[in-house]
C-alpha positions in Angstrom: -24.6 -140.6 8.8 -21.6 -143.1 7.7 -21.1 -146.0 9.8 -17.8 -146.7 11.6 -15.7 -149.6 10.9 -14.9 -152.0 13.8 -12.6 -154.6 13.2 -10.9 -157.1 15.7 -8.9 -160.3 15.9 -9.0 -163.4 18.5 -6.3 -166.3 18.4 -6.6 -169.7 19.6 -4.3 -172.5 19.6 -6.9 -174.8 18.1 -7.3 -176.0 14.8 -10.3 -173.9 13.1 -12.6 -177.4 13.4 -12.4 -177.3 17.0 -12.4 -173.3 17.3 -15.8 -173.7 15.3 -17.0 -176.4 17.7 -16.3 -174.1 21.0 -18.4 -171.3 18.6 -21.6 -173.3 18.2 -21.5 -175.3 21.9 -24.5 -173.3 23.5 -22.8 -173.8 27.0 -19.5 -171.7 25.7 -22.0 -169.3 24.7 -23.4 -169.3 28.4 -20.4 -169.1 30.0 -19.3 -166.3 27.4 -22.4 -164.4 28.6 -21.9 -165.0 32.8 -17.6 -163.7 32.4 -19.4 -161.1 30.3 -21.6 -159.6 33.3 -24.7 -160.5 30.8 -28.4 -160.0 33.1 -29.8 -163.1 31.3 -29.4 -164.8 27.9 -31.0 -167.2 25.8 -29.1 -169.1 23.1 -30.2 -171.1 20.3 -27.8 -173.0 17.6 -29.7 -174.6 14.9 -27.9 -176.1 11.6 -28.0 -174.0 8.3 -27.2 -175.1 5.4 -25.2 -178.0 4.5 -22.1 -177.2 6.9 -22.9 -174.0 8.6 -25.5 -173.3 11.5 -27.6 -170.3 13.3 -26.5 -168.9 16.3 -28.9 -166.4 18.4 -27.9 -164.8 21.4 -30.8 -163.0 22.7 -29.5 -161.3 26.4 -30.3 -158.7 28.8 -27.3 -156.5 29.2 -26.6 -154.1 32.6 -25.7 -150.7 30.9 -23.9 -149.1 34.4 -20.5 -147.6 33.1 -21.7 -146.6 30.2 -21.9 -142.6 29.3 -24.6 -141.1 30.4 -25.7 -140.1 26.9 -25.2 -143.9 25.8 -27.7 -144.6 29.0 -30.3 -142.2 28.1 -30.9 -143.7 24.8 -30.1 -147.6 26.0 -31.7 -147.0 30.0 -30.4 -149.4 33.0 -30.5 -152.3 30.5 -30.3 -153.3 27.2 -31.6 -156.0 25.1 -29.1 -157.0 22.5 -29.9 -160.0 19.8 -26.5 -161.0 18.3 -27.3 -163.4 15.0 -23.8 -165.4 13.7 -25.2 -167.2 10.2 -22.1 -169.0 9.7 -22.3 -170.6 5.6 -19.2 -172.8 6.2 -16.8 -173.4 9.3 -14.6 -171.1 8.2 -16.6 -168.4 7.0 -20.1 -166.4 8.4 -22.4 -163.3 9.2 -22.9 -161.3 12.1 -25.6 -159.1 13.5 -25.5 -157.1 16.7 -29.1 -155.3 17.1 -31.1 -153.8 20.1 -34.6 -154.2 19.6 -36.0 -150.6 20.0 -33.1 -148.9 19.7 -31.2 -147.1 16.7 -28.0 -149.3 17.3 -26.8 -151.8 14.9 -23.8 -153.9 14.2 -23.1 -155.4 10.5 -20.3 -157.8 9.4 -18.5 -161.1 8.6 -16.9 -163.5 11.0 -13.9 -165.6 10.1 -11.8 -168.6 10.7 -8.3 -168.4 9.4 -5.3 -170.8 10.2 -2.1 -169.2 10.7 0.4 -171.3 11.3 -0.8 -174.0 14.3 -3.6 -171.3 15.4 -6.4 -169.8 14.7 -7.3 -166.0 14.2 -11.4 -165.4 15.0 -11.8 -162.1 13.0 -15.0 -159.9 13.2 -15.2 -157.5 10.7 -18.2 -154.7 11.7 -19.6 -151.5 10.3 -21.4 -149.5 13.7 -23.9 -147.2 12.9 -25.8 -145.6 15.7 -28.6 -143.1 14.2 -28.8 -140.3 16.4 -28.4 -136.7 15.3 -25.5 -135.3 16.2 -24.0 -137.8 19.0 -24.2 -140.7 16.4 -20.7 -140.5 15.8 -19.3 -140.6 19.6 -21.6 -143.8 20.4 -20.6 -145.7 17.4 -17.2 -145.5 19.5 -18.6 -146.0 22.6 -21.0 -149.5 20.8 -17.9 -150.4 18.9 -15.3 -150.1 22.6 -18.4 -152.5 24.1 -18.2 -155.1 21.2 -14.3 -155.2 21.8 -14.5 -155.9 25.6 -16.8 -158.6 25.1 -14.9 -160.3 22.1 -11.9 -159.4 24.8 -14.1 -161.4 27.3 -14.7 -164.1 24.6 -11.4 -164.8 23.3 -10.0 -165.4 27.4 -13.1 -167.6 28.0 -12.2 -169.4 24.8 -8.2 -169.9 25.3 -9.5 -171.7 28.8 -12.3 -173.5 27.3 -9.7 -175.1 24.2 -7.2 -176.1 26.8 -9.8 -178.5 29.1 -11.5 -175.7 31.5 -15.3 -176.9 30.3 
């Protein structure tokens, strides 16, 4: 089974030192996770390293609109742990797991300035190990992971601009 690639940008108008501050505020996180629809979360930030930190999301996701086959395998919720190990400010890890479940998520997160903004990119490789329908829920895990960094980035833009 080959995993799918799942790759997608956000872009603030924020300097990356105060992008990386909104990423590593535990209260962005929460509000992230209520405009996300999330049952319940917990979120720890601890520092790592020199310059970088921990993030662990560890939430209860509601799984209604989902495909039936993607429901089967998750039920009426999910639990997802999301691990960000970021090594700098600029630069970090991601992990997207479901305790139980033959789902996972693996990538990098990135800070880049372009021009006075700047681009969030997650860069992910989906694999979901079921015979057969593997394939059709990587898409289904991967359009998931979109909405929510979709979710993120509009939470973020209003967070940057005052809206705490």
């Amino acid at each position: 089974m080959c995993a799918m690639r799942f790759q997608h940008t956000s872009t603030y108008d924020a300097p990356p030192a105060e992008v990386y501050a909104m990423l590593t505020d535990p209260a962005w996180r929460e509000r992230v996770g209520a405009a996300q629809g999330v049952v319940s979360s917990t979120v720890t930030v601890t520092p790592e390293g020199p310059d970088g930190c921990r993030i662990v999301i560890d939430q209860e996701q509601n799984t209604a609109g989902l495909p039936a086959i993607a429901k089967k395998i998750a039920g009426e919720t999910t639990r997802a742990v999301v691990t960000e190990v970021w090594a700098s400010p600029t630069q970090g890890t991601l992990e997207i797991v479901a305790p139980g479940k033959p789902t996972k998520a693996v990538g990098t997160v990135t800070l880049e300035t372009d021009g006075g903004t700047t681009r969030h990119v997650t860069d992910l490789e989906v694999t979901v190990k079921v015979p057969l329908v593997g394939g059709k829920l990587e898409q289904v895990m991967a359009d998931n992971i979109g909405s929510g960094l979709a979710i993120e980035q509009t939470v973020g833009a209003a967070w940057l601009q005052g809206d705490r």
